[in-house]
VOPAGU-2260 file (C-alpha; in pm, 1 decimal, decimal comma):
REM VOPAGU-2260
SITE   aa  ch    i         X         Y         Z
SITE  UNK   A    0   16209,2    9783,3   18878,4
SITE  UNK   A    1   16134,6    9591,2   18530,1
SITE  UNK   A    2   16066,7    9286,8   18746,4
SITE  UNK   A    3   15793,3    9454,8   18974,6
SITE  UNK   A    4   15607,8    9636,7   18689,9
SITE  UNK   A    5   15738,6    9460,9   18369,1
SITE  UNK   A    6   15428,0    9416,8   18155,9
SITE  UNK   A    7   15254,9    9780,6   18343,6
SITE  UNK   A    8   15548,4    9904,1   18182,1
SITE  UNK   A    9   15632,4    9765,1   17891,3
SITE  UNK   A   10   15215,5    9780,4   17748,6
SITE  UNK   A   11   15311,1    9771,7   17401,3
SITE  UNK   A   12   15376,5    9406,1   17461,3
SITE  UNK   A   13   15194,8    9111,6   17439,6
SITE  UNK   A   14   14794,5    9109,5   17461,8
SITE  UNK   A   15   14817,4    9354,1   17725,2
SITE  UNK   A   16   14781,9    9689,4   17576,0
SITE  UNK   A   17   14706,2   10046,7   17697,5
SITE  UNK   A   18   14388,1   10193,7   17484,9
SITE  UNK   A   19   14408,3   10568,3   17422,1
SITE  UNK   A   20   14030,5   10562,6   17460,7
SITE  UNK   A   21   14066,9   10502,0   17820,1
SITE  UNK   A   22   14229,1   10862,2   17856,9
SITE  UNK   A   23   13859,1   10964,9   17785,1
SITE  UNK   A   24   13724,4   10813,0   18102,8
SITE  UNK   A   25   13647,3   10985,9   18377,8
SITE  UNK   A   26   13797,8   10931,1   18734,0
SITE  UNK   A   27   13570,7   10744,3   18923,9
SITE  UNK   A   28   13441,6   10826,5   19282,7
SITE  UNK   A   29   13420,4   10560,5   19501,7
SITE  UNK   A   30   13145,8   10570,2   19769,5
SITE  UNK   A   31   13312,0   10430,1   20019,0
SITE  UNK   A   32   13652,4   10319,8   20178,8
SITE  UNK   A   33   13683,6   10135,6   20498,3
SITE  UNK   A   34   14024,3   10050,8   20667,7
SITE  UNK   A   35   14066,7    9973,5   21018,0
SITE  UNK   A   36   13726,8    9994,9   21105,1
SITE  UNK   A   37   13737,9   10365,5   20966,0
SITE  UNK   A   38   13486,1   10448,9   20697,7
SITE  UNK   A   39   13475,3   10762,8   20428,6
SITE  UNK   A   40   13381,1   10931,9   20112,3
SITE  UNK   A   41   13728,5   10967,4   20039,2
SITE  UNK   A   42   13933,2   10680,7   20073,4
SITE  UNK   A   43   14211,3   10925,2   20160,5
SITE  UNK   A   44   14057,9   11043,1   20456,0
SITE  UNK   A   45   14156,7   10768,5   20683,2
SITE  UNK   A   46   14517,9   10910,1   20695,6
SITE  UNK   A   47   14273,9   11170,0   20905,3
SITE  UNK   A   48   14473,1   11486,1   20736,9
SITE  UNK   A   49   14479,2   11822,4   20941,3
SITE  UNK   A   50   14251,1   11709,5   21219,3
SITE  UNK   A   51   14461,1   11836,5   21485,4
SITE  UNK   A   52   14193,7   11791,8   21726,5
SITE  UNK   A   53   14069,6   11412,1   21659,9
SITE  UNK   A   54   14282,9   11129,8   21843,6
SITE  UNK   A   55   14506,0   10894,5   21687,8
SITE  UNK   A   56   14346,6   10601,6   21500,1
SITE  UNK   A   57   14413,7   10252,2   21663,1
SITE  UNK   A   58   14410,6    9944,5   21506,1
SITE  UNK   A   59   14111,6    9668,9   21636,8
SITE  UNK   A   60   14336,9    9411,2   21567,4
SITE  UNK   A   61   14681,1    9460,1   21747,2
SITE  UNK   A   62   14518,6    9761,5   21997,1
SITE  UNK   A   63   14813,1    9947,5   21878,3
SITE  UNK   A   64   14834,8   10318,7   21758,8
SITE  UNK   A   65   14828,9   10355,4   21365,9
SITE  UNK   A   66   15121,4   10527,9   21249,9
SITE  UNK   A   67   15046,4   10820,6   20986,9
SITE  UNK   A   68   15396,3   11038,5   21018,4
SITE  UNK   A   69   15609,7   10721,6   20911,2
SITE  UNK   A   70   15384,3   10613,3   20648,5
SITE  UNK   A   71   15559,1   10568,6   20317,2
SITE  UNK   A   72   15467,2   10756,2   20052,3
SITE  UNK   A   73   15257,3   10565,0   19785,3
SITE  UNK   A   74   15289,6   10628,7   19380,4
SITE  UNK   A   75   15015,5   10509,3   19095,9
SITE  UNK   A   76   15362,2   10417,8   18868,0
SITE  UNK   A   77   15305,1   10538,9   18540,6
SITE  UNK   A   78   15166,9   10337,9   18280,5
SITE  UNK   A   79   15013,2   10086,2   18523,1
SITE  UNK   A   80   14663,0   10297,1   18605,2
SITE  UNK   A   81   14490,4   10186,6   18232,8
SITE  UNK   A   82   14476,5    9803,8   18106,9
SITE  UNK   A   83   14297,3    9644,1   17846,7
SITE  UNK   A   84   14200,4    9299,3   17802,4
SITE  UNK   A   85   14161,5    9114,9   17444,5
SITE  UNK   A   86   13962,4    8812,7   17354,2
SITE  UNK   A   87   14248,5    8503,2   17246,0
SITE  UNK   A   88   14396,2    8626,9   16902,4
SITE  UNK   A   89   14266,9    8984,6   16923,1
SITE  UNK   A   90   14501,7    9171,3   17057,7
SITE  UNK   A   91   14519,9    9512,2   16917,7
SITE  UNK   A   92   14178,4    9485,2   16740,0
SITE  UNK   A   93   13914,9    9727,4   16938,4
SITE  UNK   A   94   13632,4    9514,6   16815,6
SITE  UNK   A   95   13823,3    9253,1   17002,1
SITE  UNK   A   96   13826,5    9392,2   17380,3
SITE  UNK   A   97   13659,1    9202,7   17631,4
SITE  UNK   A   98   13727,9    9482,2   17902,9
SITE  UNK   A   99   13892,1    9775,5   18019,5
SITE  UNK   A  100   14011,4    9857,6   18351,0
SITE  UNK   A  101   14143,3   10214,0   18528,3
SITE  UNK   A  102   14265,4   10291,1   18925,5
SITE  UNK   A  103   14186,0   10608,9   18976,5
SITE  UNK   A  104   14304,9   10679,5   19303,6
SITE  UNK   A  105   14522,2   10539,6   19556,5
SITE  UNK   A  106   14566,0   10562,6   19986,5
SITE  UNK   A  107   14704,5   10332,7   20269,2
SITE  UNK   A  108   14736,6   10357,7   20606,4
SITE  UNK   A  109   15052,5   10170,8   20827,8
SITE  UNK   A  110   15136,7   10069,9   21168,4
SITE  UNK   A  111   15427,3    9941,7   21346,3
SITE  UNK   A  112   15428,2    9595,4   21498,3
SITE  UNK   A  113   15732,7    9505,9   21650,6
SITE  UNK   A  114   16018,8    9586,7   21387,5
SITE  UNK   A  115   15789,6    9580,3   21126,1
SITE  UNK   A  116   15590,5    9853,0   20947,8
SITE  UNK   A  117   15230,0    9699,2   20844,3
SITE  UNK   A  118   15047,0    9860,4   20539,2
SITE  UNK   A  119   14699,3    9857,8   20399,0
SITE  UNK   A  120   14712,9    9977,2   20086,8
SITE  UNK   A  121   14358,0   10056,2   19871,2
SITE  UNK   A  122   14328,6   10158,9   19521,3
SITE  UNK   A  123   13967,3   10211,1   19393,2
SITE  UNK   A  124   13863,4   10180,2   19041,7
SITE  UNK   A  125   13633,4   10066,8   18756,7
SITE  UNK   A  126   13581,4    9762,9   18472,4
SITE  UNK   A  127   13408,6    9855,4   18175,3
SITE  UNK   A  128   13328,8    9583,0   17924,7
SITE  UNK   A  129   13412,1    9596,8   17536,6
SITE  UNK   A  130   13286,8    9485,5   17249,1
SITE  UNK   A  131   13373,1    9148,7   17310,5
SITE  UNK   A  132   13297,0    9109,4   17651,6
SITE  UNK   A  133   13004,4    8950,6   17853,3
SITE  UNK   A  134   12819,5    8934,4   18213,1
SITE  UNK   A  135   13008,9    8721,8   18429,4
SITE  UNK   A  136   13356,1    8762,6   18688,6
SITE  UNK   A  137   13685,7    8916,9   18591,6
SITE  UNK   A  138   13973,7    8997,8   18752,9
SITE  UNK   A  139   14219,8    9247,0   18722,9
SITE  UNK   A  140   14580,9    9207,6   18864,3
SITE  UNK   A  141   14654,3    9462,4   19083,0
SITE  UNK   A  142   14984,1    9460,1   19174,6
SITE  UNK   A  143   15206,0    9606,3   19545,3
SITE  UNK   A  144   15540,7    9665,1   19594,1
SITE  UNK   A  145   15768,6    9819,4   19860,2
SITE  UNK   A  146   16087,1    9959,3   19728,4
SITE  UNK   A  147   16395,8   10111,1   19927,3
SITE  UNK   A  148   16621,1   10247,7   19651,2
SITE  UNK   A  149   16640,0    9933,2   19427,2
SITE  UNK   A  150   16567,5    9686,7   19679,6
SITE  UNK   A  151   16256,4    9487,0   19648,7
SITE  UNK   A  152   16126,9    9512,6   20016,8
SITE  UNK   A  153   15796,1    9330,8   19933,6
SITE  UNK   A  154   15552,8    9254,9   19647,9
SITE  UNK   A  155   15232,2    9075,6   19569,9
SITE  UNK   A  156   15032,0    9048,2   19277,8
SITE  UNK   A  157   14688,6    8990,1   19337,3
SITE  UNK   A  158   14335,7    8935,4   19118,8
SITE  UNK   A  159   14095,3    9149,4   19211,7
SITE  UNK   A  160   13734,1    9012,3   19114,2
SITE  UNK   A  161   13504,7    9246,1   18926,7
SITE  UNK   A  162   13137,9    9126,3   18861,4
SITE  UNK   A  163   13006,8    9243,0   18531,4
SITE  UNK   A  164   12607,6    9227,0   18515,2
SITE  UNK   A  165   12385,9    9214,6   18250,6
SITE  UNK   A  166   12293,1    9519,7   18112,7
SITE  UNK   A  167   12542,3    9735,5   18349,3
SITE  UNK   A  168   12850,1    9750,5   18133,2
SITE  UNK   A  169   13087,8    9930,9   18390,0
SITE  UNK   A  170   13133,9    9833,5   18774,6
SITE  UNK   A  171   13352,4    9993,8   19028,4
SITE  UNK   A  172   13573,7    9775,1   19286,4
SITE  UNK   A  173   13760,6    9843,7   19597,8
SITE  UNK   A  174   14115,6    9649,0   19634,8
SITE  UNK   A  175   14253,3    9625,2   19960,0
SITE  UNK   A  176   14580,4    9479,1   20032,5
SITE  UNK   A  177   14620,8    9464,1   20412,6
SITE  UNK   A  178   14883,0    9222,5   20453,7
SITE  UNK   A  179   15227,0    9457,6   20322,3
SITE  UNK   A  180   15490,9    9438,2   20577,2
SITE  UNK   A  181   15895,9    9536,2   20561,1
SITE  UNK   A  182   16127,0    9605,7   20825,4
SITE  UNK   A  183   16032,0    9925,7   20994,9
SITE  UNK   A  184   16388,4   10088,8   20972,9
SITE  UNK   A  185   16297,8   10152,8   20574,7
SITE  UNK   A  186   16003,6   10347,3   20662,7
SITE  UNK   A  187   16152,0   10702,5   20630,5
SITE  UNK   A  188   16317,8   10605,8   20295,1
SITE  UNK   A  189   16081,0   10336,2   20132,0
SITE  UNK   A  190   15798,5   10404,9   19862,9
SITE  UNK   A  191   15479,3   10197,8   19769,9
SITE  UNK   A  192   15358,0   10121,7   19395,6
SITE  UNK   A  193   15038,9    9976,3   19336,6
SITE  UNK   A  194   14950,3    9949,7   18968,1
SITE  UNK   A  195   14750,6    9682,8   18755,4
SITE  UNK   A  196   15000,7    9426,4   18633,7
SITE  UNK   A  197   14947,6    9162,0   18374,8
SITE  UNK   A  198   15212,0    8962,2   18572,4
SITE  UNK   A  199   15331,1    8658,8   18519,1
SITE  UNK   A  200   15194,0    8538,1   18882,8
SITE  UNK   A  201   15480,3    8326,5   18968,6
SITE  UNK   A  202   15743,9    8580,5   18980,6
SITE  UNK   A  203   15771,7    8868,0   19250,2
């Protein structure tokens, strides 16, 4: 699993560090979710939990019935939800942090197409700028993988854009990953990460 996570894991290393003060945060809540047309509070709620009396959600695209039974279970791995940026030569050095970012929560939603089980996975979040940071774009790498056991079944790392405006030093985001697909057979047995990963972006 060092390969899928490495530097989420390993966040003593490198630039990359985990800041204690980001324990202090507080979880955000995100507005709004939308997946498969499917809109809510709670991005969690469009697994439509305990609604024994609403229908099946179907998917605009293929006209075919989501799955919710089969859907993997999906895991925030630990020491992937916190990661903090530092200007070039800085690392360590609070004074030094150009931003901070946090997941605080996690949902998907899957499918079956043919053989293969489609997920959209969403984790929502926030940036908050440091000391060193300014107004402008960044991007955090928000990683997915699919794992059956210790077989790699799929992974992506991604950069999710945050804009950081002038004189609002936090922002919220919504990443969406609706492209995660592995053989359907590994459904019962497979589980989802998602996690902020410093990368590198050239290896899976």
């Amino acid at each position: 699993m060092s390969a899928i996570f490495a530097h989420g894991r390993y966040v003593n290393e490198g630039r990359y560090i985990v800041s204690k003060r980001l324990l202090r945060f507080i979880p955000v809540l995100i507005g709004a979710a939308a997946i498969a047309g499917c809109t809510s509070s709670d991005p969690r709620a469009v697994l439509n939990p305990g609604g024994t009396d609403q229908q099946a959600a179907i998917d605009p695209a293929t006209n075919s019935q989501v799955v919710q039974g089969s859907c993997p279970q999906i895991v925030l791995r630990e020491g992937t939800a916190y990661y903090t940026r530092y200007a070039k030569g800085g690392d360590g050095d609070a004074t030094k942090v150009l931003y901070q970012a946090s997941i605080s929560d996690t949902t998907r939603q899957c499918r079956i197409s043919g053989d293969q089980m489609i997920v959209t996975v969403v984790a929502s979040g926030r940036v908050v700028s440091g000391p060193a940071g300014k107004p402008g774009t960044v991007e955090v790498p928000v990683r997915v993988a699919a794992v059956d056991g210790e077989t790699v079944l799929y992974s992506e790392l991604q950069k999710q854009p945050v804009i950081l405006l002038e004189g609002m030093p936090a922002e919220q985001f919504i990443f969406t990953n609706a492209t995660v697909a592995f053989p359907a057979s590994a459904a019962g047995t497979a589980k989802l990460f998602v996690g902020i990963d410093a990368g590198p972006y050239d290896t899976p």
